[in-house]
C-alpha atoms as an extended CHARMM CRD file, in Angstrom:
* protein
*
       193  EXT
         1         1  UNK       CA              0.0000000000        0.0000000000        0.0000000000  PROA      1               0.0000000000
         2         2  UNK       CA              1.1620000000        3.1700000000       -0.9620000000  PROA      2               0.0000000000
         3         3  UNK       CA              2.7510000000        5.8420000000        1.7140000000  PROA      3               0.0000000000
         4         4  UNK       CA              1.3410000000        8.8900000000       -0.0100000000  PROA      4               0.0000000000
         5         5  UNK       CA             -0.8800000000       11.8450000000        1.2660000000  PROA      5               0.0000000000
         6         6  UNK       CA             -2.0910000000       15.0450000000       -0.4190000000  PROA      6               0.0000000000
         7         7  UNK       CA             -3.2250000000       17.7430000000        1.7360000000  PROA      7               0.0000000000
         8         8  UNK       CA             -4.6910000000       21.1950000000        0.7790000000  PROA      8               0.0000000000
         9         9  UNK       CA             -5.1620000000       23.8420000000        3.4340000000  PROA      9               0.0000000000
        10        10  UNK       CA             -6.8710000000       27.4840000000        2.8010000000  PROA      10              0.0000000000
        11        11  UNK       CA             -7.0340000000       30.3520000000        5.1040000000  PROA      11              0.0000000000
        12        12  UNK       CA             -7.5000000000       33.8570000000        5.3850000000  PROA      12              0.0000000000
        13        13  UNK       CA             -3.7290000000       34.0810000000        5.8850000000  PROA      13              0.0000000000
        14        14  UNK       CA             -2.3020000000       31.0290000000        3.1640000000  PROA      14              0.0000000000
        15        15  UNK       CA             -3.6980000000       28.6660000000        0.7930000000  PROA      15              0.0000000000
        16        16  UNK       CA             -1.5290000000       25.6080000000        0.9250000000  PROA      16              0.0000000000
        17        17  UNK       CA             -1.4730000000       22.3640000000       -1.6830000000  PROA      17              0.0000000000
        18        18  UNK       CA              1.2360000000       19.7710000000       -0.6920000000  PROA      18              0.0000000000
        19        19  UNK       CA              1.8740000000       16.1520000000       -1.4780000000  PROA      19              0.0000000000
        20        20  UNK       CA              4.3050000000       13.8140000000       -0.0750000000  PROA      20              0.0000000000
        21        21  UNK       CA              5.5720000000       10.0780000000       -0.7090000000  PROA      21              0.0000000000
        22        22  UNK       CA              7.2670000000        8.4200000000        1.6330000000  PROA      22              0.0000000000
        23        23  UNK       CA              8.5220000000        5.5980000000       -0.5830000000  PROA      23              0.0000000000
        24        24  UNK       CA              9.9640000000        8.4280000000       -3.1760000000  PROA      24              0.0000000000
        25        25  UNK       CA             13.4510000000        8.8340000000       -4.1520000000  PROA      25              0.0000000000
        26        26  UNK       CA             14.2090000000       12.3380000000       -2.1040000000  PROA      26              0.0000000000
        27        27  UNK       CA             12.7680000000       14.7210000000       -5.0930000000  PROA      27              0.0000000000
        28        28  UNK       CA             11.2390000000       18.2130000000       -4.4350000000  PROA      28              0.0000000000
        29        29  UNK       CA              9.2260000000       21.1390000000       -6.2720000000  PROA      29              0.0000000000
        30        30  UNK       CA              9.1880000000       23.4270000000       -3.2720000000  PROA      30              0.0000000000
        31        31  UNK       CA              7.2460000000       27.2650000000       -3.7650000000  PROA      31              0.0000000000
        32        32  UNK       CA              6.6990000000       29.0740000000       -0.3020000000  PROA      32              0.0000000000
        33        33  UNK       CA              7.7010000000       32.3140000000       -1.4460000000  PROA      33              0.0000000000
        34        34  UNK       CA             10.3880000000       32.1780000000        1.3130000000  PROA      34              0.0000000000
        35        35  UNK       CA             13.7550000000       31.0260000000       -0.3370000000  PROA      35              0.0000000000
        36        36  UNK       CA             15.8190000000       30.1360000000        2.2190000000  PROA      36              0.0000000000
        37        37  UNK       CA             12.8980000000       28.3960000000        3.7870000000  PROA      37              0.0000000000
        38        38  UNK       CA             12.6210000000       26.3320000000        0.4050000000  PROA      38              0.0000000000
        39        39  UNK       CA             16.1190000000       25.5560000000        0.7230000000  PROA      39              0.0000000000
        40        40  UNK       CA             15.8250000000       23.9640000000        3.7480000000  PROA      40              0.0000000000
        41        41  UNK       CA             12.5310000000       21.6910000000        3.1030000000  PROA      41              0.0000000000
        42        42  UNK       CA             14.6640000000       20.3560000000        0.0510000000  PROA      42              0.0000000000
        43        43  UNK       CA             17.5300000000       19.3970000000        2.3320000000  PROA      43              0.0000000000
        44        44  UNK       CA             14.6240000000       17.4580000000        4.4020000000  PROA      44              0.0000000000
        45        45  UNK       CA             13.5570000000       15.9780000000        1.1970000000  PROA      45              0.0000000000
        46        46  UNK       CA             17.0060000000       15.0680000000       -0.0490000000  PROA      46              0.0000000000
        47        47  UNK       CA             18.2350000000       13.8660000000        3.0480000000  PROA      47              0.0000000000
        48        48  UNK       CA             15.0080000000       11.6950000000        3.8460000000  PROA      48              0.0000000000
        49        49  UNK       CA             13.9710000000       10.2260000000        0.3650000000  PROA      49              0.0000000000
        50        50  UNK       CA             10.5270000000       11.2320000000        0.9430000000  PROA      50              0.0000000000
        51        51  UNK       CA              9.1890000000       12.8360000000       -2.4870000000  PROA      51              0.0000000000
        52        52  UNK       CA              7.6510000000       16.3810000000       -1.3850000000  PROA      52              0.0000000000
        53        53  UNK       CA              5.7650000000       18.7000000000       -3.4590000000  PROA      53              0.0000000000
        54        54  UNK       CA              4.2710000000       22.0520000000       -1.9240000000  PROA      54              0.0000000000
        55        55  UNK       CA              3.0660000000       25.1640000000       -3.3470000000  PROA      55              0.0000000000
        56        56  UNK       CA              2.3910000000       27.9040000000       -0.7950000000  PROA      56              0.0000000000
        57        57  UNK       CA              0.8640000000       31.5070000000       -1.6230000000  PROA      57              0.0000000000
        58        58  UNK       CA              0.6750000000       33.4990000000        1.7810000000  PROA      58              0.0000000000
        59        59  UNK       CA              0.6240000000       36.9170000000        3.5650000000  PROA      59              0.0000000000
        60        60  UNK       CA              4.4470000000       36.8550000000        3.2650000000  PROA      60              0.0000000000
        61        61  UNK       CA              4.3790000000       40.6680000000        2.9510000000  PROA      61              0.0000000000
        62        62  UNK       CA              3.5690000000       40.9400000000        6.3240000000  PROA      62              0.0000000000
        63        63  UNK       CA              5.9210000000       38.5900000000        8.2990000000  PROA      63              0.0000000000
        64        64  UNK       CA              6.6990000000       34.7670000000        7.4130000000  PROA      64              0.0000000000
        65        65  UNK       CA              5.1070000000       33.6390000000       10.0100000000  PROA      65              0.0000000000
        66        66  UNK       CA              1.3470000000       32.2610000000        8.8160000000  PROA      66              0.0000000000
        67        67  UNK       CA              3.2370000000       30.6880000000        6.0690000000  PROA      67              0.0000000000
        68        68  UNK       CA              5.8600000000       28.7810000000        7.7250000000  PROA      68              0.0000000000
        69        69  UNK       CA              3.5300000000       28.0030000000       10.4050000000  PROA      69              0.0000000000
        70        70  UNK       CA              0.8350000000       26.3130000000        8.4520000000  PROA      70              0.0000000000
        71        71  UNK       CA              3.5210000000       24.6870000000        6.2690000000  PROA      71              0.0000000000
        72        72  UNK       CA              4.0810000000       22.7810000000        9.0990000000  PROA      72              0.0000000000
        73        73  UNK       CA              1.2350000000       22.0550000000        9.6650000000  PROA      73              0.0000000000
        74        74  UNK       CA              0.1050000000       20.4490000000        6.4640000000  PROA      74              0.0000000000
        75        75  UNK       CA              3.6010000000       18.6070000000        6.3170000000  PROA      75              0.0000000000
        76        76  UNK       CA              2.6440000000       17.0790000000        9.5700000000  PROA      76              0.0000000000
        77        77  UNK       CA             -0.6430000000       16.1170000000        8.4910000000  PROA      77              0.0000000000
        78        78  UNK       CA              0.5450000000       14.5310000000        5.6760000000  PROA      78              0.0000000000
        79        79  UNK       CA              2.8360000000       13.0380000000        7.1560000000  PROA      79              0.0000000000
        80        80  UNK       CA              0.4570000000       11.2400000000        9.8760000000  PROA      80              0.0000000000
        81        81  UNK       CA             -1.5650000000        9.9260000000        6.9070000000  PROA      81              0.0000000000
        82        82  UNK       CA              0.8940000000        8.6640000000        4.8840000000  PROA      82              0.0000000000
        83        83  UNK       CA              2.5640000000        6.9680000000        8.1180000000  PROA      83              0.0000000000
        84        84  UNK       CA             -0.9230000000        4.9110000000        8.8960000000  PROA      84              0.0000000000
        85        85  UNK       CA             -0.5480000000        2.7300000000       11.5790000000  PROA      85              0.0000000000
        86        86  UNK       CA              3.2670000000        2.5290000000       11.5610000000  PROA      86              0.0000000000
        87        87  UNK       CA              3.1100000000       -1.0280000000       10.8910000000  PROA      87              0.0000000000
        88        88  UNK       CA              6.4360000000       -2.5060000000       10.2510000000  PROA      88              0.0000000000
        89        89  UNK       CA              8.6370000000        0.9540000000       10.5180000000  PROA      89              0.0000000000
        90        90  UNK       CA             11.5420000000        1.3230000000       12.5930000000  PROA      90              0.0000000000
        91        91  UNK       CA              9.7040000000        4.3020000000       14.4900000000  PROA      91              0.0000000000
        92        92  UNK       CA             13.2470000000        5.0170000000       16.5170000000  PROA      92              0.0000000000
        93        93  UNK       CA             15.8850000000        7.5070000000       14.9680000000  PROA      93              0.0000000000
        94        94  UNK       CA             18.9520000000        9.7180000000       16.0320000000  PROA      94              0.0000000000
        95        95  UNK       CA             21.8670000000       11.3010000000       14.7080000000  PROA      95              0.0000000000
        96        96  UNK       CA             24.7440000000       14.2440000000       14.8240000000  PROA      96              0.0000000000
        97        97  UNK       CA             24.5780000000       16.5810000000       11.8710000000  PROA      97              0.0000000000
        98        98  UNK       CA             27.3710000000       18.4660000000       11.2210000000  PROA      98              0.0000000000
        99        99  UNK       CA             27.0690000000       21.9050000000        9.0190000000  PROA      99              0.0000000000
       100       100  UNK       CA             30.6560000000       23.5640000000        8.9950000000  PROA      100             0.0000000000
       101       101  UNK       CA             31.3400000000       25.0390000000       12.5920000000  PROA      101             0.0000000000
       102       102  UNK       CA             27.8040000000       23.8610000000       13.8560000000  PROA      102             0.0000000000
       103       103  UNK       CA             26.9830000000       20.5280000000       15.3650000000  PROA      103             0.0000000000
       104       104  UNK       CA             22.8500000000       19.6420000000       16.3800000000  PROA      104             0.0000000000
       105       105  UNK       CA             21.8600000000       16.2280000000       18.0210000000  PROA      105             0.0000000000
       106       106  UNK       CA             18.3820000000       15.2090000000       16.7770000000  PROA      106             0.0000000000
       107       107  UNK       CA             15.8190000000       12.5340000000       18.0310000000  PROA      107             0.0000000000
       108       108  UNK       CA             12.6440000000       11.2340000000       16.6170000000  PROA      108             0.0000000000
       109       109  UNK       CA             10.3000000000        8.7930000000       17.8840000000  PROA      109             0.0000000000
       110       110  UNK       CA              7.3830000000        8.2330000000       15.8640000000  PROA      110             0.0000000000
       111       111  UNK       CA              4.8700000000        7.5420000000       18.4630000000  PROA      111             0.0000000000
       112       112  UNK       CA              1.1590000000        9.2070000000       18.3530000000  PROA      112             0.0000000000
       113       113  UNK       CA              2.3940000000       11.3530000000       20.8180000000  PROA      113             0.0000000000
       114       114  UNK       CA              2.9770000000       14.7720000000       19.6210000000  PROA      114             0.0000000000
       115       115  UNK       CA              6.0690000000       16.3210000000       22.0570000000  PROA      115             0.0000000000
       116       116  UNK       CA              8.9340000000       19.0360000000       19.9090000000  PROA      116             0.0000000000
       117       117  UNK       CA             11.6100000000       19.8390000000       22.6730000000  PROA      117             0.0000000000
       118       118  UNK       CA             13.7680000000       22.6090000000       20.7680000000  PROA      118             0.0000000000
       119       119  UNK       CA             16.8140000000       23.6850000000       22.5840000000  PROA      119             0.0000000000
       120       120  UNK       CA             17.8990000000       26.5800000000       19.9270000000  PROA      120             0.0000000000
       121       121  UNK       CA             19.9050000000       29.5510000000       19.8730000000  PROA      121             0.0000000000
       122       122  UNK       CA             19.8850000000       31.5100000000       16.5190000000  PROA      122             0.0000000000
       123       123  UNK       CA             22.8780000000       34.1820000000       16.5280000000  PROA      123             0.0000000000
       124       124  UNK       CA             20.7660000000       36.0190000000       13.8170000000  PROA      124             0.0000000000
       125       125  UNK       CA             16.8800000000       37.3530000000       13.2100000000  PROA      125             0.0000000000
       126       126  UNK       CA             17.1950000000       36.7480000000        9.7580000000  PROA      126             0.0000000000
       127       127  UNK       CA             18.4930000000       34.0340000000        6.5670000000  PROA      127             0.0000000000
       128       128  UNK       CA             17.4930000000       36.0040000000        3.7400000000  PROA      128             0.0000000000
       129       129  UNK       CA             14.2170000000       36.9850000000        3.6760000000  PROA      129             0.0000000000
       130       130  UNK       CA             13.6630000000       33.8280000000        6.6840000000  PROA      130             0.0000000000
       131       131  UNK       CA             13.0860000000       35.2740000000       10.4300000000  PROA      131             0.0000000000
       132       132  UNK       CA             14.4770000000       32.6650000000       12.1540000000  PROA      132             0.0000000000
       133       133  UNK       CA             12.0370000000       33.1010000000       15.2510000000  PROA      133             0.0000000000
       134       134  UNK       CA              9.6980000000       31.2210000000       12.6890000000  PROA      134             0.0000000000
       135       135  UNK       CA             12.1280000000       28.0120000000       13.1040000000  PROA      135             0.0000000000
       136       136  UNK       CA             10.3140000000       27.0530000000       16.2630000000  PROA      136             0.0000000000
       137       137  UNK       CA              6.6820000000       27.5930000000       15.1120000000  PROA      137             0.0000000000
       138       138  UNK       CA              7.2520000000       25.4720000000       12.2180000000  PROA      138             0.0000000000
       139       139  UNK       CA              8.8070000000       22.3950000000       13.8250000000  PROA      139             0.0000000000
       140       140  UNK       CA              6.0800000000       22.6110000000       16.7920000000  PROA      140             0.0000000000
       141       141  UNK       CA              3.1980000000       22.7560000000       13.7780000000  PROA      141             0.0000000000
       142       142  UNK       CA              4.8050000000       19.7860000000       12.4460000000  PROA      142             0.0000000000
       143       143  UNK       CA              5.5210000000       17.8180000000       15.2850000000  PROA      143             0.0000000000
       144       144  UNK       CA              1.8900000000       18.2530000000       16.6340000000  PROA      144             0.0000000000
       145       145  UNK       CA              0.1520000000       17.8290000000       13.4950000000  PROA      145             0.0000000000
       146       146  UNK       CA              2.4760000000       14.4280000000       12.8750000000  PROA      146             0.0000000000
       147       147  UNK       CA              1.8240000000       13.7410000000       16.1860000000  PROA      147             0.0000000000
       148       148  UNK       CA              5.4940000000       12.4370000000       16.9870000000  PROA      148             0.0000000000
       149       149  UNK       CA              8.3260000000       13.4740000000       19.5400000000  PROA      149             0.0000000000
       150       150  UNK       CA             10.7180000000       15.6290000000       18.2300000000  PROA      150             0.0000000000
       151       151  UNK       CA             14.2970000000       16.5730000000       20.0300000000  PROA      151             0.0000000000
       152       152  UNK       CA             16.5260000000       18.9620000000       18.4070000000  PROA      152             0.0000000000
       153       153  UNK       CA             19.4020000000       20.3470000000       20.3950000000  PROA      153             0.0000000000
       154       154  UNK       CA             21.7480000000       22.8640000000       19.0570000000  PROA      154             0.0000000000
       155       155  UNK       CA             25.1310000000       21.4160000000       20.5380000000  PROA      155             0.0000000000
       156       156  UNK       CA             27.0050000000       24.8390000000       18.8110000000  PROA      156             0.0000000000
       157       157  UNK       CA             27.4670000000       26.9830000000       16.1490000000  PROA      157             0.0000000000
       158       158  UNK       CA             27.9610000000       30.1800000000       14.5840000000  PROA      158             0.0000000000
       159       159  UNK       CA             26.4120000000       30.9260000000       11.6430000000  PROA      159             0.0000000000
       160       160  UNK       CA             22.5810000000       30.9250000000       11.7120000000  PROA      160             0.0000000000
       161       161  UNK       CA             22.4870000000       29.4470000000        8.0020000000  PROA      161             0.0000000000
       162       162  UNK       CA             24.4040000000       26.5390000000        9.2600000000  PROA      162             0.0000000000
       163       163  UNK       CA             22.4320000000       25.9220000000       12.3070000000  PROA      163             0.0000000000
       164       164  UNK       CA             19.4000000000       26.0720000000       11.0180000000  PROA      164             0.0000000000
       165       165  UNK       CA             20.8710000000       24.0100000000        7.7610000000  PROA      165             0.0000000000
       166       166  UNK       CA             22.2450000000       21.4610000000       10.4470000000  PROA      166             0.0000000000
       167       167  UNK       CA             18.5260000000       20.7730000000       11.9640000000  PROA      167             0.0000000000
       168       168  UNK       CA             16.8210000000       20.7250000000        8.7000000000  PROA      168             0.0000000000
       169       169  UNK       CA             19.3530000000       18.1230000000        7.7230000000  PROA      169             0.0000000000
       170       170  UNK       CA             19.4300000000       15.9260000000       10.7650000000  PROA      170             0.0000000000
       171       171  UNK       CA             15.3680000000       15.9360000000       10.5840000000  PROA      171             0.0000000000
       172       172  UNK       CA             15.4710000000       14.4250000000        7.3360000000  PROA      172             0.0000000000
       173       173  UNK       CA             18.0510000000       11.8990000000        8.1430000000  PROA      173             0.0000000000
       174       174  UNK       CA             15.8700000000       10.2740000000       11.4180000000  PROA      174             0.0000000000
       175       175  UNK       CA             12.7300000000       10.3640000000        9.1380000000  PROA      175             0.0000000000
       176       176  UNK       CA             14.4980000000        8.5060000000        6.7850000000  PROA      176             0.0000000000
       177       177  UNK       CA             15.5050000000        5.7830000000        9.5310000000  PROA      177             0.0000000000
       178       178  UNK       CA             12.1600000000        6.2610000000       11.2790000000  PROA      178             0.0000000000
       179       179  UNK       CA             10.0140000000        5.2540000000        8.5170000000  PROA      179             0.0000000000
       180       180  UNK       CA             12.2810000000        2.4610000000        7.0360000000  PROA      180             0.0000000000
       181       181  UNK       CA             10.3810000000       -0.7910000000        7.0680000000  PROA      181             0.0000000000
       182       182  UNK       CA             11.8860000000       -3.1270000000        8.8960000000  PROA      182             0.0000000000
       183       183  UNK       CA              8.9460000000       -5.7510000000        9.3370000000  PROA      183             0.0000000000
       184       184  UNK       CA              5.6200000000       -6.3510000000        9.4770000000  PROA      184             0.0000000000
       185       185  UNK       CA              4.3970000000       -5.8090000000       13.3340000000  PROA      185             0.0000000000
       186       186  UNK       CA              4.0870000000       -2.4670000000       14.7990000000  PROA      186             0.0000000000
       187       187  UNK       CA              6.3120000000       -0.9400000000       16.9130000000  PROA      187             0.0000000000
       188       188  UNK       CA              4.4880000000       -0.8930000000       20.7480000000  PROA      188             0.0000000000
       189       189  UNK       CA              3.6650000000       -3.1560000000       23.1240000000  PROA      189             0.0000000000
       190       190  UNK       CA              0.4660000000       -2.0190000000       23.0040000000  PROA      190             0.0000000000
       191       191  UNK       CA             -0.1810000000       -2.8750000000       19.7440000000  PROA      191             0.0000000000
       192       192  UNK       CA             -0.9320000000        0.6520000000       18.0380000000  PROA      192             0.0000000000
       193       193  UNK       CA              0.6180000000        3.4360000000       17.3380000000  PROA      193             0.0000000000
């Protein structure tokens, strides 16, 4: 059965369209209207090998905010339906990403249990046309809306680009290992997920 969700989203504020495939091979056509924030979904998308399409139109003019918030949102609600009932997937995944001068732990258990504990320090306000205060909203939309536990901690680092670069990168990675199917049971001793 096919890992696959589309999920379309309109407010006042955005009107969002996004597929994804979990089974893909890591390709992307990414339009937010934030680039930098582009940039980092397709490092998700490479680094995972989950196929992601989204095409965003929001109230960018005024902040980033709406639009990297419900971003996350519809990511993480496509990414509970695709997911099902976790039968057979690893569920478990961890790793150190390096990015230059930065170094972030991540941890991801894929659990029905929606939990994002973000220990971050950005040096700077802004990547681009990014504010980087928007980092936070968008991994709590996800993690809540994916309902899974999320740990990111920002061991050090300089450069915001590369912090934020080193997250975005490590995310991807423990999806990848989360999701892997590993056999046919699911992952709990209770029997659902």
């Amino acid at each position: 059965m096919p890992r696959q969700a589309e999920i379309s989203r309109e407010t006042n504020e955005t009107n969002i369209c996004l597929s994804v495939n979990l089974d893909g091979q890591g390709n992307y056509d990414i339009k937010t209207g934030i680039s930098f924030f582009d940039h980092m979904l397709e490092q998700v998308t490479k680094h995972s090998g989950v196929d992601l399409r989204i095409s965003a139109q929001g109230d960018i003019e005024i902040d980033n905010h709406h639009t990297v918030e419900d971003v996350g949102i519809c990511l993480g609600l496509a990414f509970r339906e695709a997911i099902g009932e976790c039968r057979g997937i690893r569920r478990f995944a961890n790793t150190f990403m390096p990015m230059d001068e930065a170094l972030t732990m991540i941890a991801l258990d894929i659990n029905g249990r929606p939990n994002a504990v973000l220990n971050m320090t950005l040096p700077s306000e802004r990547v681009g046309a990014f504010e980087t205060e928007c980092l936070r909203e968008f991994l709590v939309a996800f993690t809540n809306n994916a309902k899974i536990t999320l740990h990111v901690d920002v061991r050090y680092g300089i450069n915001t680009h590369h912090i934020i670069e080193s997250i975005f990168k490590g995310i991807g990675l423990c999806i990848k290992d989360g999701i892997k199917i590993v056999d046919s049971k699911v992952p709990s001793t209770k029997g659902q997920i």
